[in-house]
N, C-alpha and C positions, 0 to 999 in steps of 0.2 A: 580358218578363222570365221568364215560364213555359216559353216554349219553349226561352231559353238554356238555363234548369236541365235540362230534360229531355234536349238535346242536349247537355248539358253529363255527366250520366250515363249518357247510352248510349255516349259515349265511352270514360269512364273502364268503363262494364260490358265494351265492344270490347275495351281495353288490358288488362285484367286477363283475360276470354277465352284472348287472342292470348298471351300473359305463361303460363299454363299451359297450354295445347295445346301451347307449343313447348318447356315442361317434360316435360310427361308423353311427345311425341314423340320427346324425345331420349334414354328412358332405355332403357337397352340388353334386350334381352331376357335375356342371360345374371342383369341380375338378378332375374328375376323365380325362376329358377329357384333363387338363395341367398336370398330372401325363404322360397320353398315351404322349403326346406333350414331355415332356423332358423324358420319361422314351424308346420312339424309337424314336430317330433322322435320319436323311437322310444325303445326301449329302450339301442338303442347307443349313445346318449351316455354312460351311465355306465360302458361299459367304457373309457373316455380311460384310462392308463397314467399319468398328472399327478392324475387326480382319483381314481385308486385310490390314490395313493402320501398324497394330502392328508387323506382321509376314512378309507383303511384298511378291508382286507375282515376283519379280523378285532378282538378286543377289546384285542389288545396291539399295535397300528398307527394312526397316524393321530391325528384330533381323538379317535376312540373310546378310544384310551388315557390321553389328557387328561382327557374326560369323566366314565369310570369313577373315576379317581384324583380326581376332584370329589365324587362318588358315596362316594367312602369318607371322602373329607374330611368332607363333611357326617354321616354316619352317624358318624364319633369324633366332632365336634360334638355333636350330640344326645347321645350317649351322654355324655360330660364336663355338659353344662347338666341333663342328667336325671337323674345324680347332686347336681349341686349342686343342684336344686331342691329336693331334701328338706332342706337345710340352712338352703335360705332361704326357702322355702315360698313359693316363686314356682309359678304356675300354667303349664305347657306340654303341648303335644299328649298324646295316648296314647301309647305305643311301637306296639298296634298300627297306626295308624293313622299315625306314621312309617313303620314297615314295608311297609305296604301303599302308599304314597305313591312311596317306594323303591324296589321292585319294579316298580311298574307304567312308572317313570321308566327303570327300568333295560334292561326289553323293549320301551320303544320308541327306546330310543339304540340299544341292540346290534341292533334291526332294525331301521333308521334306513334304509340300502339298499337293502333289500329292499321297505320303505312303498313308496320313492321310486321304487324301478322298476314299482313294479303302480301307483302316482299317473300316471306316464306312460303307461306301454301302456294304460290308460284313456284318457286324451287323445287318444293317438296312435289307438287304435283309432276315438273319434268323431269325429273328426277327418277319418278314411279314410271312416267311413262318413259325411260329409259331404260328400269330396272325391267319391266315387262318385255321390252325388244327384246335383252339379251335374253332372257327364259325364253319367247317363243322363238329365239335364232336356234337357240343351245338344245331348245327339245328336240327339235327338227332335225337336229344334226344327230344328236342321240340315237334317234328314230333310224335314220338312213345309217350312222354304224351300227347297229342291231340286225338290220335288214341283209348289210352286205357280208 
């Protein structure tokens, strides 16, 4: 009885083996090269000409001029509820401390693209310097099976 089970799973370990060897065997090389492509990006993703037009390089384009006009929206809000709080003696924030809230919301929406490109070229750059490890580990090793 022990030994079907054991013959029993070195099959099914064979079948499932054989099942990705001839997965991993058949996958073309070309992708490995659009895996490297989307798997380390650069900074030239964000010049796309579609993702300029949707986000906008400037504060009157894009989501940034939606944003902004939120931005204002909420500032006449507080300004209308901080008037009528003296009316009805309801308790709300500071003004500075809306102000300052506001401001700091506002330089990071309008640099929102520029975050996003020093976020990547970070990436991208540890990323190169990771890519370089493995080529100078891999040549080395090349080298010394070559040698022996």
């Amino acid at each position: 009885m022990e030994e079907d089970l054991l013959s029993l799973t070195d099959i099914i370990k064979n079948a499932i083996n054989d099942i990705l060897s001839q997965i991993f065997a058949s996958i073309d090389n070309n992708l490995y090269a659009i895996l490297d492509n989307l798997s380390f990006i650069d900074v030239s993703i964000l010049e796309n000409a579609s993702l300029l037009k949707i986000f906008g390089k400037s504060s009157s384009e894009g989501l940034l001029l939606l944003c902004n006009s939120l931005i204002l929206g909420f500032i006449l809000y507080y300004a209308i509820n901080y008037l009528l709080s003296h009316f009805t003696f309801s308790k709300i924030d500071s003004p500075s401390s809306f102000i300052f809230k506001s401001i700091i919301f506002l330089i990071c929406m309008n640099s929102s693209l520029y975050i996003c490109s020093q976020i990547i070229n970070i990436v991208s750059i540890s990323s190169s310097f990771i890519l370089s490890i493995g080529e100078e580990i891999f040549r080395k090793t090349n080298i010394l099976c070559v040698l022996y």
